[in-house]
C-alpha positions as CSV (number, residue, x, y, z in Angstrom):
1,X,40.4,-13.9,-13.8
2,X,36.8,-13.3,-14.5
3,X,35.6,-15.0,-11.5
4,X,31.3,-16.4,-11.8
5,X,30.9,-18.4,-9.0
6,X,32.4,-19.2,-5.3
7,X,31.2,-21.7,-2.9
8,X,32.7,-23.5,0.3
9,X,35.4,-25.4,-1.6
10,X,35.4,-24.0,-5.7
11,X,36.0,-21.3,-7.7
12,X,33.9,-21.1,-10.9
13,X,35.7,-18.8,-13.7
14,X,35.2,-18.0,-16.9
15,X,37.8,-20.1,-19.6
16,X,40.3,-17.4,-21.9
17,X,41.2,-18.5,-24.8
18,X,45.0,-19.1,-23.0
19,X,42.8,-22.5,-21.7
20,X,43.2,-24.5,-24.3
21,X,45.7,-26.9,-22.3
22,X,42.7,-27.8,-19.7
23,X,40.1,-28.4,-22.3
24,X,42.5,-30.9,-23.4
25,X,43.8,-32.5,-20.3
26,X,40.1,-32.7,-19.5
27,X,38.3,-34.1,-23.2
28,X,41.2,-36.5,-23.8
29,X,40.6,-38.8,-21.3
30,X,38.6,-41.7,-22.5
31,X,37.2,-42.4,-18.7
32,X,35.8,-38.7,-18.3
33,X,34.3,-39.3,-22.0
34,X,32.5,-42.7,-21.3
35,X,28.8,-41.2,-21.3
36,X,29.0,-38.5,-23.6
37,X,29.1,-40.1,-27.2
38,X,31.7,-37.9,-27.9
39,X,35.3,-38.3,-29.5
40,X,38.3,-37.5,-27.5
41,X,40.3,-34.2,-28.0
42,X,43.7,-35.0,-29.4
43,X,44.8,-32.0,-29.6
44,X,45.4,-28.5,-28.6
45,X,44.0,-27.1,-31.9
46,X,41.1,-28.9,-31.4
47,X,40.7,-27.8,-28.0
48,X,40.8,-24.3,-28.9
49,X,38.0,-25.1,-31.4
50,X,35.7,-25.9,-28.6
51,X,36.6,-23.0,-26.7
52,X,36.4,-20.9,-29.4
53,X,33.1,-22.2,-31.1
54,X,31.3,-23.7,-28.2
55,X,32.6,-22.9,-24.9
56,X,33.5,-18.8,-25.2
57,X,30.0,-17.9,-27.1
58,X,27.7,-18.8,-24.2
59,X,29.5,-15.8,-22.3
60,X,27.8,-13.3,-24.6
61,X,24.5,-14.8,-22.7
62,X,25.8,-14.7,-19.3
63,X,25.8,-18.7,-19.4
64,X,28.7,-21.2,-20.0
65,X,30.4,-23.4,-18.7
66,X,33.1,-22.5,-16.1
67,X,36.1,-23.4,-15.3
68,X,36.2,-25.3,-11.4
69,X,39.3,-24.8,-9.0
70,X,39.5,-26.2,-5.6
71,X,40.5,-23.5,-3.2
72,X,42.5,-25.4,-1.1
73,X,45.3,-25.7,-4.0
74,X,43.9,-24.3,-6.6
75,X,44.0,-27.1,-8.9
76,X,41.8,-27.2,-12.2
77,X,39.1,-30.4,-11.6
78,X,36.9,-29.8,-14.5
79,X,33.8,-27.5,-15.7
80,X,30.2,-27.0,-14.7
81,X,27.9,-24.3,-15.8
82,X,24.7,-23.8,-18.3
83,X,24.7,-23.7,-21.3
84,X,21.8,-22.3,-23.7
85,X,20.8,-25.2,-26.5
86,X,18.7,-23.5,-29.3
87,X,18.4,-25.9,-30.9
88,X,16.0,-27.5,-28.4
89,X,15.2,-23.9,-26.7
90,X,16.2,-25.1,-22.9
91,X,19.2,-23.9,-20.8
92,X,21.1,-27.3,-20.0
93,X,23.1,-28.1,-16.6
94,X,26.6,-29.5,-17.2
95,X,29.5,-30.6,-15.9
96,X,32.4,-32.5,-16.6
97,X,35.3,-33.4,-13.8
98,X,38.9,-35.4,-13.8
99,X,38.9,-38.4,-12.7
100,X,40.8,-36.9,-10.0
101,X,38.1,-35.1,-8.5
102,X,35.5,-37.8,-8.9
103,X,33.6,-38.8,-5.1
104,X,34.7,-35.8,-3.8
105,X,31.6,-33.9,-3.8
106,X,32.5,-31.4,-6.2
107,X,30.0,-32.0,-8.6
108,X,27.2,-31.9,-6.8
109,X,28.7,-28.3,-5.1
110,X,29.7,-26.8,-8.3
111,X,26.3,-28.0,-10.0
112,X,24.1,-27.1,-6.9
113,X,25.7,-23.4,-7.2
114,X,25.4,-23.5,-11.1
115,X,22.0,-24.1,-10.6
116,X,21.0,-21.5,-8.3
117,X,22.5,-18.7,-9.7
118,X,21.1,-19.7,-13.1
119,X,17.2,-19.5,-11.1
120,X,18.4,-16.5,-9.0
121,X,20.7,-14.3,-10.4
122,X,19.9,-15.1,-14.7
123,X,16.4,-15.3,-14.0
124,X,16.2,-18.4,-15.9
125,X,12.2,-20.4,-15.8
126,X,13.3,-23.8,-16.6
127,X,16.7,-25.1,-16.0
128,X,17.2,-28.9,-17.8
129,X,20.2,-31.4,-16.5
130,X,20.8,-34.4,-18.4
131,X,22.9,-37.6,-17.6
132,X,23.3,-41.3,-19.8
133,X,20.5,-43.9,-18.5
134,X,24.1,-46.0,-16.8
135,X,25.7,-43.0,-15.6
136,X,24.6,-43.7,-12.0
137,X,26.9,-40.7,-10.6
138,X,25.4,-38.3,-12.7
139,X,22.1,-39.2,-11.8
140,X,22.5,-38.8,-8.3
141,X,24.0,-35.5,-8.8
142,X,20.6,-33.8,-10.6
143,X,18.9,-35.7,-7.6
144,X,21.0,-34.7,-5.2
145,X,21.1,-31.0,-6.4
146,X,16.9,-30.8,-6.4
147,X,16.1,-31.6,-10.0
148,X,13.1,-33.1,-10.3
149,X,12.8,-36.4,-13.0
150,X,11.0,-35.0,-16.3
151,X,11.6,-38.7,-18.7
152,X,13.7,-41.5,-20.0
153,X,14.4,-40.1,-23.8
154,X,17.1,-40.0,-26.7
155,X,18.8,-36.9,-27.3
156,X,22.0,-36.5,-29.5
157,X,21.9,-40.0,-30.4
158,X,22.2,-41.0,-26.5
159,X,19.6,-42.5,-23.9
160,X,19.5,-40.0,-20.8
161,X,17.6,-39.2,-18.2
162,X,16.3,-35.6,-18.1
163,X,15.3,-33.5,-15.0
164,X,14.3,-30.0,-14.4
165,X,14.1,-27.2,-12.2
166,X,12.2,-24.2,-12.2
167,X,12.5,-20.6,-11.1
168,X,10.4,-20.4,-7.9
């Protein structure tokens, strides 16, 4: 287990290919899915065409998105990480939890972690976070985690809220 990140209560790992099961569990839920314009997985082959296409490249850079575990019972809740866009040049803050884990805090721990090692360990300038203009909970999160609000705008097809940070 190629382990990125550990804080109080998570473990942060890279995903394997052998992950395709939790992509699914995770992008097939309609709930998790509300705020991202984005279809459902149906699928395990389609879940191993995210890993394999969007998910597994990022390592290459050091980025991705990570796999979260509680360490209490080491239950899979989701994925947070960053992720580089270059198609817009920025590095983007993500994550994505079950249902299960939601109001638990995780989010803003696994994202607040996410965050600093991108500043402090990657090096990264400018670190961008992004959440749908209704998705309160996400908001509060980049808020929450010391993002600072940038502006209302659309990007891929969806109105969001973006925020920074930068390296000190």
């Amino acid at each position: 287990m190629n382990i990125i990140l550990q804080t109080p209560r998570l473990v942060l790992r890279r995903f394997t290919l052998d992950d395709t099961g939790l992509i699914l569990q995770l992008n097939s839920d309609p709930e998790v899915l509300k705020y991202l314009h984005e279809p459902p997985v149906k699928d395990k082959v389609h879940a191993k065409e995210i890993l394999e296409n969007i998910i597994l490249p990022q390592y290459e850079k050091n980025l991705g998105r990570w796999a979260i575990y509680t360490k209490h019972d080491d239950q899979f809740i989701g994925w947070c990480g960053l992720k580089y866009r270059p198609e817009i040049n920025e590095t983007d803050l993500g994550y994505r939890l079950m249902k299960s884990a939601w109001a638990q805090g995780y989010a803003t721990e696994a994202a607040k972690h996410s965050l600093q090692f991108g500043l402090d360990q990657l090096h990264i300038q400018v670190i961008t976070g992004r959440a749908h203009i209704e998705n309160t909970a996400s908001l509060k999160i980049l808020e929450k985690i010391g993002m600072r609000f940038l502006k209302q705008e659309i990007v891929d097809n969806c109105p969001v809220k973006t925020y920074v940070a930068n390296a000190r």
